[in-house]
C-alpha positions in Angstrom: -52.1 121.6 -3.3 -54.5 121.4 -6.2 -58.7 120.4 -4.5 -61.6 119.3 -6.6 -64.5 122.3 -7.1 -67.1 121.8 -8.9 -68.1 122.7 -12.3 -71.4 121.6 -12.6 -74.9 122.0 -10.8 -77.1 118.9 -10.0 -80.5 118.8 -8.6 -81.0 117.2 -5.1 -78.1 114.3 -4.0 -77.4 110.6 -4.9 -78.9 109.5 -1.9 -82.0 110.6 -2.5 -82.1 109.1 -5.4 -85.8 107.2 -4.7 -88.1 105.2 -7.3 -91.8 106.2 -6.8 -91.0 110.0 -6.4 -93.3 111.8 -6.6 -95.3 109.2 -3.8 -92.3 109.3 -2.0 -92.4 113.1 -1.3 -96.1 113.4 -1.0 -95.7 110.4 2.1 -93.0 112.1 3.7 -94.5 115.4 3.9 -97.7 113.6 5.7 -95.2 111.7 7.9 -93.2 115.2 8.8 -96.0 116.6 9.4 -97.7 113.8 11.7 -94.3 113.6 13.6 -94.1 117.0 14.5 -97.6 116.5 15.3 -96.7 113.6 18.0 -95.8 115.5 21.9 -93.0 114.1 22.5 -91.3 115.9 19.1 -93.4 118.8 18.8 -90.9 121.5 20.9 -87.4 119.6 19.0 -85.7 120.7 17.3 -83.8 119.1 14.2 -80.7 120.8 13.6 -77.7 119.0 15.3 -79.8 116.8 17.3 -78.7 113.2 16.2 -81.5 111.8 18.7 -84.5 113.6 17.2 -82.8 112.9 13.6 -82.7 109.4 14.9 -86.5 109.0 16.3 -88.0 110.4 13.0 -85.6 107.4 11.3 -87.6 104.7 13.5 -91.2 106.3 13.2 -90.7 106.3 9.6 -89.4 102.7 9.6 -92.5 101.8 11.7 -94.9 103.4 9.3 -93.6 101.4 6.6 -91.5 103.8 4.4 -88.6 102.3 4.9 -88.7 99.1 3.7 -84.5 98.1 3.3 -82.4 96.9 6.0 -82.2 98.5 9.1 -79.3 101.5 8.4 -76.4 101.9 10.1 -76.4 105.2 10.9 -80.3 106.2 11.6 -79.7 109.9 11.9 -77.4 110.3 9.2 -79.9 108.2 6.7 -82.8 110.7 8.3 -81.0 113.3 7.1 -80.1 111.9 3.5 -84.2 111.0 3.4 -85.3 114.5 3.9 -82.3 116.5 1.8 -84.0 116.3 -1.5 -87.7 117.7 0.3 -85.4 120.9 1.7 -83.3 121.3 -2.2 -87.3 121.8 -3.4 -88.3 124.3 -0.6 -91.4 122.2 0.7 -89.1 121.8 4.5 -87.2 124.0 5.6 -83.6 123.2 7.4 -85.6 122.0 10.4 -87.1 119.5 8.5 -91.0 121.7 8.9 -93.1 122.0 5.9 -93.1 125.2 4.2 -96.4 127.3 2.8 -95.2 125.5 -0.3 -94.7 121.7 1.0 -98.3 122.5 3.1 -99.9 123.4 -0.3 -98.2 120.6 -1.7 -99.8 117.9 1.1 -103.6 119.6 1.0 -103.1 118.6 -2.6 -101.9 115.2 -2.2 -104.5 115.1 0.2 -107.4 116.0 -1.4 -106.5 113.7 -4.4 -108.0 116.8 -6.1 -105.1 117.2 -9.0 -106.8 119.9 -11.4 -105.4 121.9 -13.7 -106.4 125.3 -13.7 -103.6 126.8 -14.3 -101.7 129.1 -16.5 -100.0 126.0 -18.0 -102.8 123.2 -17.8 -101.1 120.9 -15.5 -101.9 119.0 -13.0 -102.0 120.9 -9.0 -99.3 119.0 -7.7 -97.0 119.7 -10.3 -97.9 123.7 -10.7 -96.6 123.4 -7.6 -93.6 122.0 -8.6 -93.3 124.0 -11.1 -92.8 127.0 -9.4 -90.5 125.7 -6.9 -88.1 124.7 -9.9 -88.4 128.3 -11.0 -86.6 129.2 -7.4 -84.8 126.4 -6.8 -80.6 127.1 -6.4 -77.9 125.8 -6.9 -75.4 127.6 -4.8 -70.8 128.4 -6.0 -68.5 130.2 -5.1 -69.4 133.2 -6.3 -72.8 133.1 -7.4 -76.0 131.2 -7.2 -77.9 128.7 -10.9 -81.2 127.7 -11.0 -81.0 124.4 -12.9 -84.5 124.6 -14.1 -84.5 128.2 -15.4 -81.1 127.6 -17.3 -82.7 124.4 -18.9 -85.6 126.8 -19.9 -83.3 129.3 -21.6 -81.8 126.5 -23.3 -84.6 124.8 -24.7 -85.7 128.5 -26.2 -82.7 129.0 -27.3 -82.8 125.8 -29.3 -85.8 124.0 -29.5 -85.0 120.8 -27.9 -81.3 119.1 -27.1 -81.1 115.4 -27.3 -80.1 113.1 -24.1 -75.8 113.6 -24.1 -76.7 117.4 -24.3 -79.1 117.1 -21.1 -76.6 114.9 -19.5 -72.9 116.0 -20.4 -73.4 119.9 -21.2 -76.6 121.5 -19.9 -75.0 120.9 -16.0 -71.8 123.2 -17.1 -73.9 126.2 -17.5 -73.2 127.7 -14.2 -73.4 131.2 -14.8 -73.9 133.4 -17.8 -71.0 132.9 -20.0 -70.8 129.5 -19.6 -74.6 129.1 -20.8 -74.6 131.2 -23.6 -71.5 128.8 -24.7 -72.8 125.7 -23.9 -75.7 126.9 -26.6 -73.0 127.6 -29.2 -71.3 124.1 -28.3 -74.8 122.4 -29.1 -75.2 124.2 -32.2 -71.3 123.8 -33.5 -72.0 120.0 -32.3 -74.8 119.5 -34.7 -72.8 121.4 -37.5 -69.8 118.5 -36.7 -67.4 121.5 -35.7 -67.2 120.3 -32.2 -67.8 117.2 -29.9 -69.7 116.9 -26.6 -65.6 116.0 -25.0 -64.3 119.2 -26.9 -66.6 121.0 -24.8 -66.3 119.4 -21.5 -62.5 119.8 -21.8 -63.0 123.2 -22.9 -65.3 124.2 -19.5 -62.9 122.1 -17.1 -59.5 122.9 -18.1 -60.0 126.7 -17.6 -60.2 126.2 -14.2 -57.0 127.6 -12.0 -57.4 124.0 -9.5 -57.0 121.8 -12.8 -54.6 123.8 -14.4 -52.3 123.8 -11.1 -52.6 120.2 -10.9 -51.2 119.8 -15.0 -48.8 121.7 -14.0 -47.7 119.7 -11.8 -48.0 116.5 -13.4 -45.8 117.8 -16.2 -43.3 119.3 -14.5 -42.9 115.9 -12.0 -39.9 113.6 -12.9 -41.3 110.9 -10.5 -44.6 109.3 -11.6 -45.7 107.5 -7.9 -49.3 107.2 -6.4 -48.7 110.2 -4.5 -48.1 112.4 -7.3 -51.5 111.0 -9.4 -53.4 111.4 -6.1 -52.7 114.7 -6.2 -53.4 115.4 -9.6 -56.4 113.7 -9.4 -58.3 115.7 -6.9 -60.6 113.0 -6.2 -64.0 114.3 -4.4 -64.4 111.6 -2.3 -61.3 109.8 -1.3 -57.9 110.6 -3.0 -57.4 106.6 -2.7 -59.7 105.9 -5.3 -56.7 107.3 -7.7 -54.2 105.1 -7.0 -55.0 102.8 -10.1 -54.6 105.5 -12.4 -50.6 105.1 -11.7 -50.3 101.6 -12.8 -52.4 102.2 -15.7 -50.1 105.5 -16.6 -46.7 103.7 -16.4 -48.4 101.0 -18.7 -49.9 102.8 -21.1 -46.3 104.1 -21.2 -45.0 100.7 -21.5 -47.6 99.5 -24.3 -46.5 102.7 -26.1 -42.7 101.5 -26.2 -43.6 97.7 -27.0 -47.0 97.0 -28.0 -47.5 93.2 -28.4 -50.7 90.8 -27.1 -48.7 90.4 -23.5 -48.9 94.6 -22.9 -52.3 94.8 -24.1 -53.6 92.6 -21.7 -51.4 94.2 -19.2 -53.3 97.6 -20.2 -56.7 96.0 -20.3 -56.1 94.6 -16.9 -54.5 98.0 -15.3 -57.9 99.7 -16.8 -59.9 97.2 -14.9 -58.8 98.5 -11.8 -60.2 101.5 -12.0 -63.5 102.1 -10.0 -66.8 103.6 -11.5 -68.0 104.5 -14.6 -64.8 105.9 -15.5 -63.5 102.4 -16.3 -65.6 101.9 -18.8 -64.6 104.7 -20.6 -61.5 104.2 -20.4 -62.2 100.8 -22.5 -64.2 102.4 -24.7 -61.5 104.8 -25.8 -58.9 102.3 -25.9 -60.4 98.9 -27.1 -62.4 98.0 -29.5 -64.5 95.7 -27.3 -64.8 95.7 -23.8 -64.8 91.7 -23.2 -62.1 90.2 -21.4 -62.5 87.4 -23.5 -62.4 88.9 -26.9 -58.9 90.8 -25.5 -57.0 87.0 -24.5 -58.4 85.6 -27.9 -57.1 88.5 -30.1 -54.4 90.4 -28.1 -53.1 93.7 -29.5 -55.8 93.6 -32.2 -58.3 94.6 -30.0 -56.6 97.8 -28.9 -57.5 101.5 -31.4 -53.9 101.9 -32.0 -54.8 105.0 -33.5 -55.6 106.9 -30.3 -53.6 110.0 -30.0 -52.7 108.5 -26.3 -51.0 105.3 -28.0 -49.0 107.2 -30.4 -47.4 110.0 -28.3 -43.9 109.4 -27.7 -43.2 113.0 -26.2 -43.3 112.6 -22.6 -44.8 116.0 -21.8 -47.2 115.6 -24.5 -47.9 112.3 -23.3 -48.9 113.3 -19.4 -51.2 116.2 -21.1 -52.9 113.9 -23.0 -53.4 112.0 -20.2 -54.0 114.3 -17.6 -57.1 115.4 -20.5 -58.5 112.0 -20.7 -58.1 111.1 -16.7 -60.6 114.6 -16.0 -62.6 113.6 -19.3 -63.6 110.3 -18.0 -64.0 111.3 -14.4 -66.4 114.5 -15.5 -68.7 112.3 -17.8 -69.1 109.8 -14.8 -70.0 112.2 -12.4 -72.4 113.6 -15.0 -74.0 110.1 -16.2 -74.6 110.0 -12.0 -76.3 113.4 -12.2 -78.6 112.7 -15.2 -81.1 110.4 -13.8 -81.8 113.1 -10.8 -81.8 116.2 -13.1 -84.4 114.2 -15.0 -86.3 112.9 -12.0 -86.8 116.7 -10.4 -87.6 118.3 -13.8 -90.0 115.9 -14.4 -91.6 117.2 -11.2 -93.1 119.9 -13.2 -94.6 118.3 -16.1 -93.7 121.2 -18.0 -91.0 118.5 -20.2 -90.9 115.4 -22.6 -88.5 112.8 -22.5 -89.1 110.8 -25.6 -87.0 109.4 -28.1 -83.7 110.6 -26.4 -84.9 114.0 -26.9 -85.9 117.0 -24.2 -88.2 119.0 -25.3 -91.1 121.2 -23.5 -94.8 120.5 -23.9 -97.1 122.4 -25.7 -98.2 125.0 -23.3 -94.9 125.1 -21.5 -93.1 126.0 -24.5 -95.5 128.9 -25.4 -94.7 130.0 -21.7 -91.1 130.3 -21.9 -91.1 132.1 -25.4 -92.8 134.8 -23.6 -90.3 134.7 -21.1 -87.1 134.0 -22.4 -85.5 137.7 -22.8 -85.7 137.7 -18.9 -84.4 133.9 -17.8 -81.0 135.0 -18.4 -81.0 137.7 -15.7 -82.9 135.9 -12.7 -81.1 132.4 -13.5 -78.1 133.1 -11.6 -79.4 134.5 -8.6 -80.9 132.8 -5.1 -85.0 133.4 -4.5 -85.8 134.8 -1.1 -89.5 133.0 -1.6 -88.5 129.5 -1.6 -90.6 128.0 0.7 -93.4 130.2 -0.4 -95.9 128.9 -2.5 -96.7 132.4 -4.2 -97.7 133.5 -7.6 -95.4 133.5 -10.7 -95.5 137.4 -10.9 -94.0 136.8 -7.5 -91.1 134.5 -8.6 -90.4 137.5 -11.6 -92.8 139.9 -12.9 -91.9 138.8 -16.4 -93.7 135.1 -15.4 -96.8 137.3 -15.0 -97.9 135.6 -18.6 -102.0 135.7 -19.4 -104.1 133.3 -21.2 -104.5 135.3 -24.3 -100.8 135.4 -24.8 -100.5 132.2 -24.8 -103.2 131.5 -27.2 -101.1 134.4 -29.4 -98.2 132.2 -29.0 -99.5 128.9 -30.1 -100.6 130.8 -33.2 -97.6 131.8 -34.0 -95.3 128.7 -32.8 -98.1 126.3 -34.1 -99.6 127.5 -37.1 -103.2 126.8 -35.2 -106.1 129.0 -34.7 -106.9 129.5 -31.3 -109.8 131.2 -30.0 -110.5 129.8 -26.0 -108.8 127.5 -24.0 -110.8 124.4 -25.9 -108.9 125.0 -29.3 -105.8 124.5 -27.2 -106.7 121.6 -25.1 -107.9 120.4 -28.6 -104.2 120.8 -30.0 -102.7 119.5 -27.3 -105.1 116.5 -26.9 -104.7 115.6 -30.5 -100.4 115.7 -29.6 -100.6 113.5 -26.9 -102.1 110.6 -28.8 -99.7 111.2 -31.6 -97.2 110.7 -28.6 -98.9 107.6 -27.1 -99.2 105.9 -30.5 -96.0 106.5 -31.4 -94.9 104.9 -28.2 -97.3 102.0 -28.3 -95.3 101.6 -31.9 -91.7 101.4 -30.6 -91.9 100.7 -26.7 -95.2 98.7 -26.3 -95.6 96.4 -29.2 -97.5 93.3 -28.7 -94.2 91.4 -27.7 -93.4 93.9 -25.0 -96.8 94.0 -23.5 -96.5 89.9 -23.6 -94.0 89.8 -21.6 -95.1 92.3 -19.2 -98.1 90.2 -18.4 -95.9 87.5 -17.6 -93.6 89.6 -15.5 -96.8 90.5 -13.6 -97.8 86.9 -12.8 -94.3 86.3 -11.7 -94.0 89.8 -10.2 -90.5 90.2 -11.4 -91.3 94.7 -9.6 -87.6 95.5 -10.7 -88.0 94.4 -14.3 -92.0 95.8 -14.9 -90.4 99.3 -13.3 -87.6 99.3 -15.6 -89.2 98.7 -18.7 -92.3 100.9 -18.0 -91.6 103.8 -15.0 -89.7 103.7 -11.4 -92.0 106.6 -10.3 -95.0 104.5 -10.2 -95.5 101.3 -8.1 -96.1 97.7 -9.7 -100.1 97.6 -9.3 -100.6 101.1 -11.1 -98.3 100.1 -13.8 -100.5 96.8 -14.1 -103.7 99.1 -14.5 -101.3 101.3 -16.9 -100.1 98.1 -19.1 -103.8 96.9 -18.7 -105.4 100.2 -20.5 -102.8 100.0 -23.4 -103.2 96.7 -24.0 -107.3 97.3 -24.4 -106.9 100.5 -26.5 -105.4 98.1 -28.8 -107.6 95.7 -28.5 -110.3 98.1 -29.5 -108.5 99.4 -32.4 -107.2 102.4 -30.7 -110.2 104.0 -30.3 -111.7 106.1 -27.6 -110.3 108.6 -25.4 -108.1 106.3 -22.8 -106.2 108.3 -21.8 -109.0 109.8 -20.0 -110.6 106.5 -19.4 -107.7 105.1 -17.4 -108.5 107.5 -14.5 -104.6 107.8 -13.4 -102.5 110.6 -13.1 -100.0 110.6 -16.2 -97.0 112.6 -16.2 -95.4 115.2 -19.5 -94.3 111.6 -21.2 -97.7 110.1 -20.9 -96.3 107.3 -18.2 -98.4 107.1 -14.8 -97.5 108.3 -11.5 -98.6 106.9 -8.1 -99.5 109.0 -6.0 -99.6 109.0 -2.1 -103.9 109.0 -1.8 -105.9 106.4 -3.7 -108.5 107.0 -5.8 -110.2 105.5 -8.3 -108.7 101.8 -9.6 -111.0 101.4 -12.4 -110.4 102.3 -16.4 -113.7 103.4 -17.5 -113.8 102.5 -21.5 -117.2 103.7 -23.0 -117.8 102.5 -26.6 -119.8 104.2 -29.3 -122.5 102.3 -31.0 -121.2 99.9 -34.0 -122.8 97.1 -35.8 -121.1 94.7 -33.4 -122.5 95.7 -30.4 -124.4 98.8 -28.8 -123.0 102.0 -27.1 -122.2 100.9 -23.5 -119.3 101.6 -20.8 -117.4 98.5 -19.7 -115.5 99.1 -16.5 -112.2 97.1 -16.1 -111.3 96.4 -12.2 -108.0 94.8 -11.7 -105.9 93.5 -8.9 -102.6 91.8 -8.5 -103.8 90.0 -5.1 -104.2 86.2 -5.2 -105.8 83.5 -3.4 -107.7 84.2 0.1 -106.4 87.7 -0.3 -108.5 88.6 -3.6 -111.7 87.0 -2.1 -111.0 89.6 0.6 -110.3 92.7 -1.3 -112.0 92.6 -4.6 -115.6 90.7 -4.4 -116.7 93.6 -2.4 -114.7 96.3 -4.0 -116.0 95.5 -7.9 -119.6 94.8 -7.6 -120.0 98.1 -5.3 -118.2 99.9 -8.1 -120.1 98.7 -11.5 -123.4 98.7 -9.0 -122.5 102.4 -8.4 -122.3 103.1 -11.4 -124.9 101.2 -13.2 -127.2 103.0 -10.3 -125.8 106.9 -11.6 -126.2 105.7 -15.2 -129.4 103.8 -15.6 -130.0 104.7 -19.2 -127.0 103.0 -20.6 -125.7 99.8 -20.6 -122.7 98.7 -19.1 -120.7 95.7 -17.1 -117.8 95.1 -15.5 -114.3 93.4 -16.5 -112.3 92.5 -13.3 -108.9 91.1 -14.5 -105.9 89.4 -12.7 -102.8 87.2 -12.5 -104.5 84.5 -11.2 -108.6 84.0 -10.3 -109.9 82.1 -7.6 -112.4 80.0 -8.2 -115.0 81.6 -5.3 -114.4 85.2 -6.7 -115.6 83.7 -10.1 -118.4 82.4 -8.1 -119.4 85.6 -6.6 -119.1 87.5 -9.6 -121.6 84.4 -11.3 -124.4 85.3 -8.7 -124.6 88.7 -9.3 -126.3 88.2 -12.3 -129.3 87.4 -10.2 -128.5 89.6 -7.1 -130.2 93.1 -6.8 -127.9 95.9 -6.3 -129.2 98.5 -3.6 -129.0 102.5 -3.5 -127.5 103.2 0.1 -130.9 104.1 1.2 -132.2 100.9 -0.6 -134.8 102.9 -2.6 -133.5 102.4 -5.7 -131.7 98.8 -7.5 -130.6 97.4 -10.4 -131.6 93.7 -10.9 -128.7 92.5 -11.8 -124.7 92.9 -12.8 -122.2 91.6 -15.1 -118.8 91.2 -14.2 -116.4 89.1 -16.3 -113.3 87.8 -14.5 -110.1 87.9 -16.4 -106.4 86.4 -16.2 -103.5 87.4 -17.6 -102.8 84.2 -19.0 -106.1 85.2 -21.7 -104.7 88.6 -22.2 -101.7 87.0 -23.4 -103.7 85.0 -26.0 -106.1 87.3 -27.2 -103.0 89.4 -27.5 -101.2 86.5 -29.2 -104.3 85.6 -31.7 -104.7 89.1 -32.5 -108.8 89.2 -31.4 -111.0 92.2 -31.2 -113.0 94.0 -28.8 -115.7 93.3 -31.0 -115.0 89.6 -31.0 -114.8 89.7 -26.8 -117.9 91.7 -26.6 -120.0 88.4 -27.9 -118.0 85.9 -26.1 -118.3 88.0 -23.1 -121.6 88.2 -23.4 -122.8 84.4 -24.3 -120.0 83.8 -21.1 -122.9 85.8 -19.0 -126.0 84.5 -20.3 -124.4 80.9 -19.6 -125.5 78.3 -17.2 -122.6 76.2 -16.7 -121.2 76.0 -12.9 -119.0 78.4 -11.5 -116.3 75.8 -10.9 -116.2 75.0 -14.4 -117.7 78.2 -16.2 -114.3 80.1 -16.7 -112.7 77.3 -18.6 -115.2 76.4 -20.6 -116.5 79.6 -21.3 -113.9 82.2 -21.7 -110.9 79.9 -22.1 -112.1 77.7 -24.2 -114.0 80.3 -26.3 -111.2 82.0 -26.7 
C-alpha cells in the first residue's frame, strides 16, 4: 500500500509557529535555563518523562508565557513549545541550552546587540546566522540544510520572487533536485514552464505516487476506500473521503453539464478541508462565491479545463490523480512558507520586500565568495550544532575576510570601497532607499491614520498584521510613532538611528526579550525656523491611573538625564499617547519650574520641557499636512504659556493645531 513521504524540507513545525519570535526564543531560553536552575528539576531529566515535560508546562504558564487557555495535554504542548529551540541547536534533546543557545541568552541578556561581525549584523542574529548555516533537515537517505540551499539559490539567481520561495525552493532536497529547481525558475521567467509544471515534475517521480496512479487507473470501482488510498493523506486517510464524491461528479458534470451539476460540483468541492479547497475552486470556477455560482450556474465554471473536457476514463483519473497531489502539495507548502520565512529571517542576512527574496548587501557579497562550496556541504548533517563556533568552523570556505568583501562590493556594486565606512556608507544610503520606498507604498498617510486609531482602540491583531507579528503592540507604536515624525520633518535625519530599536533585514522592529531604551532621539540641524536641538519623544500606550504611575517618573528622569549629559545644546521632551490624563499634563507643566538634580545633586538644570501628546493630534497634524517646523513654535508658545493645566492642553495644543 502506497504511504505519504515527503518531498520537501521545512524549517521548525506548525506548532511552533509563534508571533513575537525572536522574544519568544530569547524568554524561553531564560526560562529553560531558570527551570533547570530550580532543585527540584535540576537532576531530571526530559526525555520520556511526561511529569517533568509537564512541570516545565505550569512554570512557564505561571511566569506568564503562556497566555492561551490552559492545554489539554501539558506535556505534549511542552514539547511542541521547545521543538523549534532544539531544530536551531540552542537546546539540546533534553531541553538544556547549548554553547550556542548560552551565547545566544548572555546576548539577550546584556541587551548589548553589536555588530562586529564579518556581515555587520546585529549579535543575536550572527548567532543565528550561523546556526542556519548547520541547521538539517533530515530523509531518507541524506541530510538539506534549508538555509544553505536558499544561499545557493539566491547566487545562482539573484533574487526569486514569493511563489518561488514558497512552492519550489522547499523541493530542493538534494543536489539534483536543486540544480533543477534553478533551471525551473529560470525556464519560468522565460514562460517555458509554470511553478505546477514543476511541482508535478518533482512529485510524480516518486515510486509511493506512482504506485498509488497505478492503482487508481487500473481500479474499476471508484469507492472511499480506493481514493483513501491513493491519497496518502499524512495525517488522517479520512480527510480524503470528499475527494470521492467530488470525483464521481466531476464525472457526472463531464457527461451533462447544466446549472443543476455545477452547483453539484461547487458543493462536492466545498467539502474538501484546507487550503486545498480553495484551489480546487480556483481551477474550476471563475469565482469562488457561492452566490455568484446559484445566480449564474454553469457560466461560472472554466469549461475549458483539460479536467472538464476529458472523456477518456483513464485519462480522466490521471488528470485527476495530477490535480488531487497538485493542490494538496501547494497547501502543504503555503503552510510551510510563513515558517521558512520566520527562521530565515532569524539571520538578518535576507529582504522580504515587494514579494521578492533577496540578500542584503553584505550578505550577498558573502555568499558570492562562497557559492562554488554550498553545493557540497548543503546536503550533509553538522556535527557542531549546538556549538556556537567560528564560520571557518562550520566550512573552511566561510573563512571570508573583510578585504574580500570590500573586493566584492566593488565588483557587484560598482562602488569604491576603501574601509568598512565606505560600506556602511553604501549600505546606509540602501536602507533609506528601502524605508522610503516603503513609507511610499505601505505607510502612506492613510495607513499610518488608521494605525493610530487602531492604537487607541488596541485592535493588537490588526496593528501586528499590517505592521510585524515578531514585535509586540507598544514597540510597534514607538515604530509607527518614528515614521510618522520622519515625515513630519520632511524625511530628514537619520531615524533609523534615532528610533533606538532593534530593526530587522526588512527595516521592521523586533522586540526583544530585555528592555532598553523607549525613547526616539530626533536631533535637528539648525534652520531658519528653529535652532539645532534634540527633541526626545517618550511614548506609552498605558491610560488612566496606570500612566500617572509609569510615565511621570520615567520621562522627566530621561530628558533630565539627558539635558544633564548634554548641557550645551538645547533640547525637550515630547511624551505622546492614546489618551492623556489630565495630572500627567500637570506634572509635566511644573517641570518647567522644577530643578532637575545630578544623582549626587551637584549638578541641575533649572528647568524641563515636556510636551504631552495624543494620538487624536497625530491624526490631525497628519490629516492637515503640518510641519515639524510649524510644531516647533506652537510647541514652544504651548511652554512658555500660563494657562492652567486643566485647561492648557486644549487650548494650547488642540486648539492651536
Amino acid at each position: 500500500m502506497p504511504a505519504y513521504k515527503s518531498y520537501c524540507w521545512s524549517l521548525g513545525t506548525t506548532s511552533f509557529r509563534m508571533v513575537e519570535f525572536n522574544r519568544k526564543i530569547e524568554e524561553q531560553l531564560k526560562l529553560l535555563n531558570e527551570f533547570w536552575h530550580t532543585p527540584e528539576y535540576a537532576n531530571e531529566n526530559w526525555s520520556s518523562n511526561n511529569a517533568i515535560q509537564t512541570a516545565y508546562y505550569n512554570f512557564i504558564r505561571e511566569q506568564g508565557f503562556i497566555e492561551e487557555k490552559e492545554a489539554p495535554r501539558k506535556d505534549k504542548d511542552a514539547r511542541q513549545k521547545t521543538s523549534g529551540l532544539v531544530d536551531l541547536g540552542i537546546i539540546d534533546n533534553e531541553r538544556r541550552l547549548t554553547d550556542a543557545g548560552r551565547a545566544l541568552l548572555a546576548i539577550a541578556e546584556s541587551g548589548n546587540f553589536s555588530r562586529d561581525n564579518i556581515l555587520r549584523i546585529p549579535a543575536d542574529s550572527y548567532i543565528y546566522f550561523k546556526q542556519l548555516l548547520k541547521l538539517s533537515c533530515p530523509f531518507e537517505t541524506n541530510n538539506v540544510r534549508p538555509y544553505m540551499v536558499l544561499s545557493y539559490i539566491l547566487s545562482e539567481i539573484g533574487e526569486i520572487n514569493k511563489s518561488e520561495f514558497t512552492y519550489l525552493l522547499p523541493l530542493a532536497i538534494n543536489k539534483e533536485k536543486t540544480e533543477r529547481i534553478v533551471n525551473y525558475i529560470k525556464a519560468i521567467r522565460s514562460n517555458n514552464a509554470t511553478i505546477d509544471d514543476a511541482i508535478v515534475s518533482v512529485i510524480s517521480e516518486m515510486k509511493n505516487y506512482q504506485e498509488a496512479k497505478k492503482i487508481l487507473t487500473e481500479s474499476s470501482v471508484i469507492d472511499d476506500a480506493l481514493i483513501q488510498e491513493i491519497g496518502m493523506n499524512r495525517k488522517s486517510r479520512t480527510y480524503d473521503i470528499p475527494y470521492t464524491k467530488l470525483y464521481h461528479t466531476l464525472r457526472i458534470f463531464n457527461a451533462t453539464p447544466n446549472d443543476e451539476s455545477a452547483i453539484d460540483l461547487f458543493n462536492a468541492v466545498d467539502k474538501i478541508s484546507g487550503k486545498a479547497r480553495t484551489y480546487w475552486k480556483m481551477y474550476l470556477f471563475n469565482s469562488v462565491s457561492r452566490y455568484t455560482l446559484e445566480k449564474t450556474g454553469i457560466r461560472n465554471v472554466k469549461r475549458n479545463k483539460a479536467i472538464l473536457t476529458i472523456e477518456d476514463e483513464i485519462s480522466f483519473k490521471e488528470e485527476f490523480f495530477k490535480l488531487l497531489h497538485l493542490f494538496k502539495a501547494k497547501s502543504l507548502l503555503d503552510d510551510y512558507y510563513d515558517l521558512n520565512k520566520r527562521y530565515f529571517k532569524t539571520s538578518d542576512t535576507i529582504i522580504f520586500q515587494d514579494d521578492k527574496v533577496r540578500f542584503d548587501i553584505i550578505p550577498n557579497c558573502y555568499f558570492a565568495l562562497v557559492k562554488d562550496s554550498l553545493l557540497d556541504m548543503a546536503f550533509s548533517e553538522s556535527n557542531n550544532l549546538e556549538l556556537n563556533c567560528d564560520l571557518s568552523v562550520i566550512g573552511p570556505a566561510f573563512a571570508v575576510n573583510q578585504k574580500q568583501i570590500f573586493n566584492k562590493a566593488e565588483e557587484l556594486y560598482g562602488v569604491q570601497v576603501r574601509s568598512i565606512i565606505d560600506i556602511q556608507d553604501f549600505v546606509e544610503r540602501d536602507r533609506y532607499d528601502r524605508l522610503n520606498q516603503m513609507i511610499d507604498t505601505r505607510f502612506t498617510d492613510d495607513v499610518l491614520i488608521d494605525l493610530m486609531t487602531m492604537f487607541e482602540n488596541r485592535n493588537d491583531d490588526d496593528i501586528q498584521s499590517i505592521v510585524t507579528n515578531n514585535a509586540d503592540v507598544p514597540t510597534i507604536f514607538e515604530y509607527v510613532l518614528a515614521i510618522v515624525w520622519y515625515k513630519i520633518s520632511g524625511r530628514q535625519g537619520k531615524v533609523l538611528e534615532y528610533m533606538n530599536l532593534s530593526l530587522d533585514a526588512d527595516l521592521l522592529p523586533i522586540t526583544h526579550a530585555t528592555g532598553g531604551h523607549e525613547d526616539i532621539t530626533y536631533k535637528y540641524s539648525a534652520t531658519t525656523n528653529y535652532p539645532a536641538h534634540t527633541l526626545l519623544i517618550e511614548m506609552t500606550l498605558a491610560s488612566k491611573t496606570n500612566q500617572r504611575r509609569m510615565e511621570m517618573e520615567p520621562v522627566s528622569r530621561h530628558l533630565g538625564d539627558y539635558m544633564l549629559a548634554h548641557r550645551d545644546g538645547e533640547s525637550y521632551c515630547l511624551f505622546a499617547t492614546t489618551f492623556l490624563h489630565v495630572n500627567v499634563t500637570s506634572d509635566f507643566r511644573s517641570r518647567k519650574t522644577t530643578p532637575y538634580y545630578s544623582m549626587d545633586g551637584s549638578e541641575c538644570v533649572d528647568g524641563m520641557k515636556i510636551i504631552p501628546f495624543q494620538t487624536s493630534e497625530i491624526k490631525t497634524i497628519i490629516k492637515k499636512q503640518i510641519t515639524y517646523a510649524q510644531l516647533y513654535h506652537i510647541f514652544e508658545q504651548a511652554y512658555q504659556s500660563n494657562v492652567a493645566p486643566n485647561m492648557w492642553y486644549q487650548q494650547e495644543i488642540i486648539e492651536k493645531i
